[in-house]
C-alpha positions in Angstrom: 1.5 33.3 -1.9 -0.4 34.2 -5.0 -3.9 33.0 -5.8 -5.3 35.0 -8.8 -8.8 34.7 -9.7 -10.2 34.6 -13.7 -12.9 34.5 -15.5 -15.7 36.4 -14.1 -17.5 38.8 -16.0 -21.7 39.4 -17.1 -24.1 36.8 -18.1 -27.9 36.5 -18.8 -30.1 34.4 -16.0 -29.5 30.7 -17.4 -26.2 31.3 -18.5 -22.5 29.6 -17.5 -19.6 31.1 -16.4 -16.4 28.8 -15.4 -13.9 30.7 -12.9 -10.4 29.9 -12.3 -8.2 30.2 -9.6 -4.8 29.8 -10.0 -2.0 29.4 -7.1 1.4 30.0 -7.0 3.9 29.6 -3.3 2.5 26.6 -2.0 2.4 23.3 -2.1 -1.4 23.1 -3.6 -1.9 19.6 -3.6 -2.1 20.0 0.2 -4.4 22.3 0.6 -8.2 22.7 0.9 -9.3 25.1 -2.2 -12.9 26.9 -1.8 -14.9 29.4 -3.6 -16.6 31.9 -1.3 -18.7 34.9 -2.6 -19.9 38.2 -1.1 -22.9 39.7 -2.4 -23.7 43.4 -2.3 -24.7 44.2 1.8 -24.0 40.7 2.4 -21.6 38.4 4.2 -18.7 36.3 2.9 -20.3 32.9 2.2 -18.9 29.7 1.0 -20.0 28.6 -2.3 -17.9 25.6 -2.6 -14.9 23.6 -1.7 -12.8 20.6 -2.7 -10.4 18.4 -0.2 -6.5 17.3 -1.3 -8.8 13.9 -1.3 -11.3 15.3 -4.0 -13.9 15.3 -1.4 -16.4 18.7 -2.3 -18.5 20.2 -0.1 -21.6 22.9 -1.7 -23.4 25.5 -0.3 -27.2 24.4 -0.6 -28.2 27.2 -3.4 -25.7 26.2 -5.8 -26.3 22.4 -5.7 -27.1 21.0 -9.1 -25.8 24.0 -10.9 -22.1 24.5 -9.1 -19.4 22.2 -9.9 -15.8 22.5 -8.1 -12.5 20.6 -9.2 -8.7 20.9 -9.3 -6.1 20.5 -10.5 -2.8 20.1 -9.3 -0.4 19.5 -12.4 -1.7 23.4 -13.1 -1.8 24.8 -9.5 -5.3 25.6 -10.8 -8.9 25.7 -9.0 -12.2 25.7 -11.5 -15.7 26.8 -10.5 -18.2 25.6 -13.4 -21.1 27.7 -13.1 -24.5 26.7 -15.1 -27.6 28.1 -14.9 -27.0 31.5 -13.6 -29.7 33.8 -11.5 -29.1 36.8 -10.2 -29.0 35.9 -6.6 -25.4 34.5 -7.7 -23.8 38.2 -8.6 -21.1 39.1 -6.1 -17.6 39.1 -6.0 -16.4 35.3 -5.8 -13.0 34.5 -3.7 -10.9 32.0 -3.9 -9.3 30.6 -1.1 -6.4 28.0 0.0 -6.7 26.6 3.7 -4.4 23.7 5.6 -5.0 22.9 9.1 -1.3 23.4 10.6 0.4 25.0 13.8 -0.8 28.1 12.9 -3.3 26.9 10.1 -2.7 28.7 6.6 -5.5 30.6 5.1 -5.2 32.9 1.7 -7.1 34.4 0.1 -7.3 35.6 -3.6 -8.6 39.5 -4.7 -11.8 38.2 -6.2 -13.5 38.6 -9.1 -17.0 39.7 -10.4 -20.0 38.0 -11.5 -23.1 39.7 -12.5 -26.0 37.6 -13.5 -28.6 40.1 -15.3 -30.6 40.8 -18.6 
């Protein structure tokens, strides 16, 4: 199982940045995809997440300026980030979750954001 993060990288306060998560070794239409990040000194938090239904779920911060969606002809994950602030840089995650016997749970390497000016 693969998932392999994209398009992080350094913005200005107000800016966008769109990450992409792409998965490879599962069946990805079954699975819940979510973004989590981790902040410097800080824990792993969930930033978003989207259902096989297209049900999403937001963390409270990113409301209004987060948007999640998939989609599974490309395996793929997005995270459309607008209206950047610093409190967003950290190291965002992807991650692929089904409740089975055991549940599944990957996780991707990550990649960087750094909201500054």
């Amino acid at each position: 199982v693969q998932l392999v993060e994209s398009g992080g990288g350094l913005v200005q306060p107000g800016g966008s940045l769109r990450l992409s998560c792409a998965a490879s070794g599962i069946i990805f239409s079954i699975y819940t995809m979510g973004w989590y990040r981790q902040g410097p000194g800080k824990q792993r938090e969930l930033v978003a997440s989207i259902t096989t239904g297209g049900r999403t779920n937001y963390a409270d911060s990113v409301i209004g300026r987060f948007t999640i969606s998939r989609d599974n002809a490309k395996n793929t994950v997005y995270l459309q980030m607008s209206s950047l602030k610093p409190e967003d840089t950290a190291g965002y995650y992807c991650n692929a979750n089904i409740n089975l016997v055991p549940p599944r749970n990957y996780w991707g390497q990550g990649t960087q954001v750094t909201v500054s000016s």
